[in-house]
C-alpha positions as CSV (number, residue, x, y, z in Angstrom):
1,X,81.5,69.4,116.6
2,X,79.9,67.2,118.4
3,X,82.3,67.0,121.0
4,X,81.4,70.8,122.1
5,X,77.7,70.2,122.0
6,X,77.6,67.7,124.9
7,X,81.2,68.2,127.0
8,X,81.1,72.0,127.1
9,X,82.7,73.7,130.4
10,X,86.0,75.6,131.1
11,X,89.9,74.9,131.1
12,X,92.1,76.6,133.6
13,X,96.0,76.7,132.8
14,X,97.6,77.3,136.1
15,X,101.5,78.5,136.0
16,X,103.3,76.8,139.3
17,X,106.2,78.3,141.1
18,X,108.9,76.0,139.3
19,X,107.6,77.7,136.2
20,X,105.7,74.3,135.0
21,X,102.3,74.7,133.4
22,X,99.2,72.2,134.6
23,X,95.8,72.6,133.0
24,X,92.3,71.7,134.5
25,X,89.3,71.4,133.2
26,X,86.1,72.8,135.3
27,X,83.2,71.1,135.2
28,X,79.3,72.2,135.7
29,X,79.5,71.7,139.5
30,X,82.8,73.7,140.0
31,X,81.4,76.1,137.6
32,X,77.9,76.8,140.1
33,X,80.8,77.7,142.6
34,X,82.6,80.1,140.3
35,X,79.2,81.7,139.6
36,X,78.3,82.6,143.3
37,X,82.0,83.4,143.9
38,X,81.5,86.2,141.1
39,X,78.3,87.8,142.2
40,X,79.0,87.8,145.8
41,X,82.5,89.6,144.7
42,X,81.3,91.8,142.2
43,X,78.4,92.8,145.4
44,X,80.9,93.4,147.5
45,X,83.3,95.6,145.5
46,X,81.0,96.8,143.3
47,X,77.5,97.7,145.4
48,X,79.0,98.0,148.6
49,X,82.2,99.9,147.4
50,X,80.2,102.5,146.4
51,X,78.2,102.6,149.3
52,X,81.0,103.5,151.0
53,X,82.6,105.7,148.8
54,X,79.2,107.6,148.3
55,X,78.3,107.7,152.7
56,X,81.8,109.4,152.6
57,X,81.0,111.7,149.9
58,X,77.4,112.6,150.4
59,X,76.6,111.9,154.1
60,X,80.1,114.3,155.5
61,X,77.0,116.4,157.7
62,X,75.8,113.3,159.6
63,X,79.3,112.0,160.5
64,X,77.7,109.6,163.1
65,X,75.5,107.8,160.4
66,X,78.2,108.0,158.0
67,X,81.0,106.5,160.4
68,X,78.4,103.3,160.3
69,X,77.6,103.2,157.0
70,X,81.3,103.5,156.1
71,X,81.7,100.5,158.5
72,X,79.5,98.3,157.9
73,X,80.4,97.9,153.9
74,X,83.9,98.0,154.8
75,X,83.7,94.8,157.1
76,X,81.0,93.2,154.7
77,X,83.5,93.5,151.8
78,X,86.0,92.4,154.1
79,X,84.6,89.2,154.9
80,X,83.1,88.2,152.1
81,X,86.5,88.8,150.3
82,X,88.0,86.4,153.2
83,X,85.5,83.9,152.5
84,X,85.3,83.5,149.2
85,X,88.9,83.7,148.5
86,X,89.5,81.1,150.9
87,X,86.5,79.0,149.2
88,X,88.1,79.5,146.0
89,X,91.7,78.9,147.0
């Protein structure tokens, strides 16, 4: 038990394309990285998803403002998708 008390963190099993299985093991500073990687996704699909569903839904009389809106979170989600998944790759 001891072991677990001082070296905790997380194992990755990765699956390569010749079928062969490699495992990892992520440590506290990898695991900061994996943290912001996760909030900034879940903000952008999550928060700014909806604003964009919900400008389209509820703002259909003030098509200018919702044509922006709609915008906007659409390129937000965009790049922070690119950048993060190219940060995490």
């Amino acid at each position: 038990m001891k072991y677990h008390k001082t070296k905790r963190g997380f194992a990755g099993i990765e699956i390569l394309s010749d079928l062969s299985v490699r495992t990892s093991a992520v440590t506290y500073e990898t695991f900061d990285f994996y943290v912001y990687h996760g909030l900034l996704m879940w903000t952008a699909w999550g928060l700014l998803g909806f604003i964009q569903l919900a400008s389209n839904r509820w703002l259909k009389g003030y098509w200018y403002l919702n044509m922006w809106i709609h915008r906007l979170a659409g390129t937000s989600i965009m790049i922070i998708t690119l950048i993060m998944g190219i940060m995490a790759y």
